[in-house]
C-alpha positions as CSV (number, residue, x, y, z in Angstrom):
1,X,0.0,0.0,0.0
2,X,1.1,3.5,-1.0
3,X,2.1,6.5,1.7
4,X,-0.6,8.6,2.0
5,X,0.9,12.4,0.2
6,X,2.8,14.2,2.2
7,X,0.7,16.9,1.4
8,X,-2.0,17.2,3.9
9,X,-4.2,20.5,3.6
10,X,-6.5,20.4,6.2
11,X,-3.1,20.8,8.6
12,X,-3.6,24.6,8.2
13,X,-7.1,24.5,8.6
14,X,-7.1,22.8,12.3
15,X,-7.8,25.5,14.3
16,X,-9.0,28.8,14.0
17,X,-5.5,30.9,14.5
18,X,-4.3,28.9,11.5
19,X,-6.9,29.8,9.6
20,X,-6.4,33.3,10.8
21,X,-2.6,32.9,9.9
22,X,-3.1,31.9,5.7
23,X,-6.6,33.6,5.0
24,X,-6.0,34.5,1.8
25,X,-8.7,37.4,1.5
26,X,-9.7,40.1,4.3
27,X,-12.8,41.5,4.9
28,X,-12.3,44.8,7.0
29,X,-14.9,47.6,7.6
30,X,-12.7,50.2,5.8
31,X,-13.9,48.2,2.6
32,X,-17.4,49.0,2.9
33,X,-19.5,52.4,1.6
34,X,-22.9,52.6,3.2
35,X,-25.7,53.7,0.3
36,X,-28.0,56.1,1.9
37,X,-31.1,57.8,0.7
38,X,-32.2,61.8,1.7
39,X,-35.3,62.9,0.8
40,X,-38.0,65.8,2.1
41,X,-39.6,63.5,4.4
42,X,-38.0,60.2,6.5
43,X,-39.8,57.2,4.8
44,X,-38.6,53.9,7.3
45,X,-38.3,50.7,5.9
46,X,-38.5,47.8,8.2
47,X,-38.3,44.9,6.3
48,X,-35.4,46.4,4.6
49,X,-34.1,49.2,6.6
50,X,-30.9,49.2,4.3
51,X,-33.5,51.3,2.5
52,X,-35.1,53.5,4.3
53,X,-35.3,57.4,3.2
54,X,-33.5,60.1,5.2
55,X,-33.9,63.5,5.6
56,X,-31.0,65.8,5.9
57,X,-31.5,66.1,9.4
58,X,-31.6,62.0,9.9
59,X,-29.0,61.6,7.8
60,X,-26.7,63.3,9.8
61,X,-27.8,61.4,13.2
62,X,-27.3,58.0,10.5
63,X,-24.0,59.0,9.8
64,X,-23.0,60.3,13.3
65,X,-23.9,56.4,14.1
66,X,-21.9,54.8,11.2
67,X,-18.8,56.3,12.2
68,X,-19.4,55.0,15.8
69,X,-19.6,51.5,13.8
70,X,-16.4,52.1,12.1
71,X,-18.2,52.9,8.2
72,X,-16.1,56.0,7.0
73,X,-17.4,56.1,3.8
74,X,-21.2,57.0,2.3
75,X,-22.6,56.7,-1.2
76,X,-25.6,59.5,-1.2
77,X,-28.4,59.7,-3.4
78,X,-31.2,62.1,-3.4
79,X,-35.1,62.5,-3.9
80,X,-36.1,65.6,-4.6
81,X,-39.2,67.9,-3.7
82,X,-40.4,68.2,-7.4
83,X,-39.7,66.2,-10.8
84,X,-39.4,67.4,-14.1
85,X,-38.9,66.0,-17.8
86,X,-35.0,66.9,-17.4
87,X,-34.3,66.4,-13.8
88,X,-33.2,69.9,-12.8
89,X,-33.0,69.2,-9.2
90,X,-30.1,66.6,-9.5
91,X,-27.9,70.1,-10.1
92,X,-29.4,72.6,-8.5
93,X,-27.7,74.2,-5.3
94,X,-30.7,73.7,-3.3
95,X,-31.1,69.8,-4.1
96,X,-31.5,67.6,-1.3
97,X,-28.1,66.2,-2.0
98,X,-26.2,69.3,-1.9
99,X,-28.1,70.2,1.1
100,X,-27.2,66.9,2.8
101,X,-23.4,67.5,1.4
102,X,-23.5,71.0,3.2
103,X,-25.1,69.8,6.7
104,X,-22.4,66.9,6.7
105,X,-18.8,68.1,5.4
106,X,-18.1,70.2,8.0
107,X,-19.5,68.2,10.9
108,X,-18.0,65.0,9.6
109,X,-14.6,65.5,7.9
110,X,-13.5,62.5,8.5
111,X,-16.3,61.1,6.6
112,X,-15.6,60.2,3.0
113,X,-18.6,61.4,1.2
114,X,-19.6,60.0,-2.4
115,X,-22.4,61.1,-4.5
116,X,-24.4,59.1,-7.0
117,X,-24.9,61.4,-10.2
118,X,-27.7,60.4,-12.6
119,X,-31.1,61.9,-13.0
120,X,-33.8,59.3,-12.7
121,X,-34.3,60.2,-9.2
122,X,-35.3,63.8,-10.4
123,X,-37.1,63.4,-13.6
124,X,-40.8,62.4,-14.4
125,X,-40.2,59.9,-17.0
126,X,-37.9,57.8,-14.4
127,X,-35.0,57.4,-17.2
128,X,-31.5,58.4,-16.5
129,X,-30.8,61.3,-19.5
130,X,-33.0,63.8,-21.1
131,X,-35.4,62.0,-23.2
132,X,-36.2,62.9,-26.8
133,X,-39.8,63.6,-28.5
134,X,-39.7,60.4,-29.6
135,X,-39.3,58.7,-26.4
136,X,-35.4,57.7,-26.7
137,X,-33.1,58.9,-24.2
138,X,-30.8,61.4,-26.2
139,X,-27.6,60.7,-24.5
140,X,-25.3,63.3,-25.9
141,X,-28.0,65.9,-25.0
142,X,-27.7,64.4,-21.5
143,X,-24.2,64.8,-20.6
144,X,-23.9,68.1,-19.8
145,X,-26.7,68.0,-17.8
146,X,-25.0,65.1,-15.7
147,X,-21.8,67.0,-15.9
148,X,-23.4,69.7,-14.3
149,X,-25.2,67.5,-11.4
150,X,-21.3,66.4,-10.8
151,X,-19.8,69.8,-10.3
152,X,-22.8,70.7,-8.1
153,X,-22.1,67.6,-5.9
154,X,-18.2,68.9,-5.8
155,X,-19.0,72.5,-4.6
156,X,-21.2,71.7,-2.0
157,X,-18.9,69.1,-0.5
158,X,-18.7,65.5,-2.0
159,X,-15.5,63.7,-1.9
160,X,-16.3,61.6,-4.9
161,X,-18.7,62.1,-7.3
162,X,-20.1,58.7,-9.5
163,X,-22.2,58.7,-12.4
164,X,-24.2,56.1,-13.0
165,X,-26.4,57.0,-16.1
166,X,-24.5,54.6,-18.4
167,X,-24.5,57.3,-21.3
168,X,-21.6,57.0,-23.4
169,X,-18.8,59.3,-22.7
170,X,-20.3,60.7,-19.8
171,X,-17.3,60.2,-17.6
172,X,-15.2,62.7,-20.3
173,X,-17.5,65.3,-20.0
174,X,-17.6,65.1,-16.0
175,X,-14.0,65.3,-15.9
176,X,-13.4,68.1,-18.3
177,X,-16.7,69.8,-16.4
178,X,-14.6,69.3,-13.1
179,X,-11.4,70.5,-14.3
180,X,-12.8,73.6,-16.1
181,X,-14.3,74.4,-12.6
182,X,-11.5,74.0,-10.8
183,X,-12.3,70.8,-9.2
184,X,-9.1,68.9,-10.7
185,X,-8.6,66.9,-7.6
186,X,-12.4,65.8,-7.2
187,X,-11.9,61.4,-8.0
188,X,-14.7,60.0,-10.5
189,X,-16.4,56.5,-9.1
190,X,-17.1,55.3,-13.0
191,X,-20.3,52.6,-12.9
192,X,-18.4,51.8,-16.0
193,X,-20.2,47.9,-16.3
194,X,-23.7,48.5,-15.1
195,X,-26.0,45.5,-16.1
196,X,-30.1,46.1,-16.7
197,X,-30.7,43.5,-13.9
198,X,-33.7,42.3,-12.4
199,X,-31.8,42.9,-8.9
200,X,-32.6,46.4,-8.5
201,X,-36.2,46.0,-7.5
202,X,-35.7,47.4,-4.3
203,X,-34.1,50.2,-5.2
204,X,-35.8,51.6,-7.5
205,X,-39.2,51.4,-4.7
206,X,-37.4,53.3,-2.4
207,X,-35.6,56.0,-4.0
208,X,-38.9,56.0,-6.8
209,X,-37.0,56.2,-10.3
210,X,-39.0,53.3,-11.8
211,X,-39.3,54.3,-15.3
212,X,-43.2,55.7,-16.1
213,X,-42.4,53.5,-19.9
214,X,-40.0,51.1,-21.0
215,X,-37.0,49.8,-19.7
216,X,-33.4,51.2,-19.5
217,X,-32.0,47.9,-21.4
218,X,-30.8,50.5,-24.2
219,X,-28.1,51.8,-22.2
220,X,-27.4,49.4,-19.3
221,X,-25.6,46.4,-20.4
222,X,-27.1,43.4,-21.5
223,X,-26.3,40.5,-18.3
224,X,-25.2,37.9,-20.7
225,X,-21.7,40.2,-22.5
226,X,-19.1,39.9,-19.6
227,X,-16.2,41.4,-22.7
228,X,-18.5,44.1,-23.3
229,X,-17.9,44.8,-19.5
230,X,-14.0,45.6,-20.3
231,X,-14.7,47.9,-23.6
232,X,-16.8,50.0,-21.3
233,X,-14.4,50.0,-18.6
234,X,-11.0,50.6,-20.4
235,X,-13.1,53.5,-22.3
236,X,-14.2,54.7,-18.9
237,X,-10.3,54.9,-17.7
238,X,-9.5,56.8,-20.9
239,X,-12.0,59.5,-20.4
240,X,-10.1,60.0,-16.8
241,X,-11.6,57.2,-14.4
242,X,-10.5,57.2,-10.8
243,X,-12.0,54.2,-10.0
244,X,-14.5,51.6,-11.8
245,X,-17.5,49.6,-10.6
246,X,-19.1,46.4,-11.3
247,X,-22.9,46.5,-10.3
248,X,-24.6,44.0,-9.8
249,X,-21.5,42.3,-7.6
250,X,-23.2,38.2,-7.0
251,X,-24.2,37.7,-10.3
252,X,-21.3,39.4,-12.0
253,X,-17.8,38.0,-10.0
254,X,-16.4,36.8,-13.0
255,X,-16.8,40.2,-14.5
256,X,-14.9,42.0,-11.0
257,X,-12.4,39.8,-12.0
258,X,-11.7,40.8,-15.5
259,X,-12.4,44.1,-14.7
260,X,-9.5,44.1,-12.0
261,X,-6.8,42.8,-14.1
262,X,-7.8,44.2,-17.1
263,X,-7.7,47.6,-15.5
264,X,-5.4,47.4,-12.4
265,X,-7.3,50.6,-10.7
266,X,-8.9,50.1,-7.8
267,X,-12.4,48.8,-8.2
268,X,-15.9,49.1,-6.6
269,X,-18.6,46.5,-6.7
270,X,-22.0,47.1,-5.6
271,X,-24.0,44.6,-3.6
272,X,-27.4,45.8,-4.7
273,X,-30.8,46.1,-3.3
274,X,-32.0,43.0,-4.0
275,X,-29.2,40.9,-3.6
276,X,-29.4,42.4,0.2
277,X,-33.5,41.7,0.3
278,X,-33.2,38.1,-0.6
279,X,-30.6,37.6,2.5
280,X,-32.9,39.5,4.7
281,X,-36.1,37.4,3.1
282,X,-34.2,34.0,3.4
283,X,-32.9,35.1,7.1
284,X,-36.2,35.8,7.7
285,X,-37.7,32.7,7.6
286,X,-34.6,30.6,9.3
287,X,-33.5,29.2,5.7
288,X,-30.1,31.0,6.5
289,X,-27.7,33.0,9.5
290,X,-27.9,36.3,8.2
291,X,-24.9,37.1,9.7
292,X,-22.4,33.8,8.2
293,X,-24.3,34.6,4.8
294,X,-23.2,38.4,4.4
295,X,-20.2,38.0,5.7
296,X,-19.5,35.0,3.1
297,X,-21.1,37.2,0.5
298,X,-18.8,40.2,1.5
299,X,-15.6,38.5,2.0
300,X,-16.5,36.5,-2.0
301,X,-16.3,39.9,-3.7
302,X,-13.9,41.2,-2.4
303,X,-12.2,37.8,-3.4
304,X,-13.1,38.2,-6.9
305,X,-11.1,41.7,-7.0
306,X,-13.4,44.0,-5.4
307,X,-11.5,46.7,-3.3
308,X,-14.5,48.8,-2.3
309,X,-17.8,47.0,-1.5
310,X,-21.0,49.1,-1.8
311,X,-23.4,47.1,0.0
312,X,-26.9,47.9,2.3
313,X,-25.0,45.8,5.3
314,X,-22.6,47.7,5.6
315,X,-24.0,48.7,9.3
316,X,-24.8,45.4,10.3
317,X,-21.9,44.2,9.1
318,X,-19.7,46.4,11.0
319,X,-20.9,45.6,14.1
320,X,-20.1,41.6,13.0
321,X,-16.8,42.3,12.3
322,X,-16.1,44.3,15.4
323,X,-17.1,40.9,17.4
């Protein structure tokens, strides 16, 4: 009979120091960015409180707690008072982001604020550019308009600033928007491979930019083109990219990982709304330990290349990792 190998892996696995000792990915609280929503009026959410509305005033009591918990970094996005057909209070100095941005810099500095810049929070037809009279969204007519959002976000305080409308060549014309304001060291978040995926569900209920008519499948990328992913992400990093992001993150590893070493920038994957809902529904019902599962989920992108992970558990999950 043979000798058993010599090689014997489950010698590092024996106890949990070891384990500790040759874990080949980390999972720390600096690698998380808490999404939070501001609105005129607080709206909870308690099956999903990930997603609950804020006002500026709440907001600032949410983020006074997050820092307690460790989060130092928040992705904002806004609902405004009013709609209209091109989304004029995504740039305007008065918009409930810039007022949030302005109620937060200087009691937080510390606090890395991001902004998400699109407008289908703050138009009435729900779609994320200026749409034309016959009912396409016009996407050259659209960037300066999202330029402009950008540099408003930048004035009143935002750290980062991360468009999101998928329109081609937006992130060009946000840089060159920055730069001619003077805002040359304000970093671009690119959601350079954003997917039209059935995962956003939740999102789209609480920050209400369902779209009043068709889809956005004409400018979000189809799920099933992971090369199309890199075109849009080495374009994205020509037109002056900081950083690029994968969203959805679960369905779309493989993608984080061609994104990371086709790029080598840092990269940011975002664990959306309903990725986070069917964890809290499943943990619900005792299918799963909401706690094992997110961490597993948090620690597997970051795995796959992630180095920022935008994700609704970010407050739960800091508390986990404290323990």
């Amino acid at each position: 009979m043979s000798a058993f190998p010599a090689t014997r892996l489950r010698r590092l696995r024996r106890t949990g120091a070891l384990r500790d000792l040759v874990r080949e990915t980390t999972l720390s609280v600096d690698d998380l960015v808490m999404p939070l929503f501001v609105a005129p009026e607080a709206l909870p959410n308690e099956r999903l409180p990930g997603l609950a509305r804020h006002t500026v005033d709440s907001v600032v009591q949410e983020c006074e707690e997050l820092l307690r918990l460790g989060v130092k970094s928040v992705l904002l996005f806004g609902l405004p008072d009013e709609k209209d057909e091109e989304g004029s209070g995504a740039w305007t100095r008065d918009g409930v982001v810039q007022r949030a941005l302005r109620a937060l810099r200087p009691r937080f500095p510390e606090l890395l604020l991001m902004t998400d810049v699109c407008l289908c929070e703050y138009t009435t037809h729900g779609h994320c550019g200026v749409v034309d009279p016959n009912g396409e969204v016009d996407n050259d007519a659209s960037l300066e308009l999202i330029a402009r959002t950008a540099v408003s976000h930048a004035r009143a305080g935002a750290d980062i600033v991360a468009p999101s409308d998928m329109m081609d060549g937006r992130i060009g014309a946000v840089r060159a928007a920055l730069d001619e304001d003077g805002l040359h060291d304000t970093p671009i978040v690119a959601y350079s491979a954003k997917f039209a995926s059935a995962f956003y569900g939740p999102f789209r209920e609480a920050a209400g930019s369902t779209p009043a008519f068709g889809d956005r499948r004409a400018y979000q990328m189809d799920p099933a083109n992971g090369d199309e992913a890199l075109r849009e992400a080495l374009l994205d990093v020509q037109e002056g990219a900081d950083v690029v992001m994968v969203k959805p993150a679960l369905s779309y590893l493989d993608v984080i990982r061609s994104v990371k070493d086709a790029t080598r920038l840092p990269i940011a994957a975002y664990n959306v709304s309903g990725e986070y809902a069917m964890v809290k529904a499943a943990a619900a019902v005792g299918a799963l330990d909401e706690r094992t599962a997110v961490l597993e989920i948090l620690t597997s992108i970051r795995r796959a290349g992630a180095d920022i992970v935008i994700t609704y558990h970010a407050k739960d999950a800091a508390q986990w990792l404290q323990k």
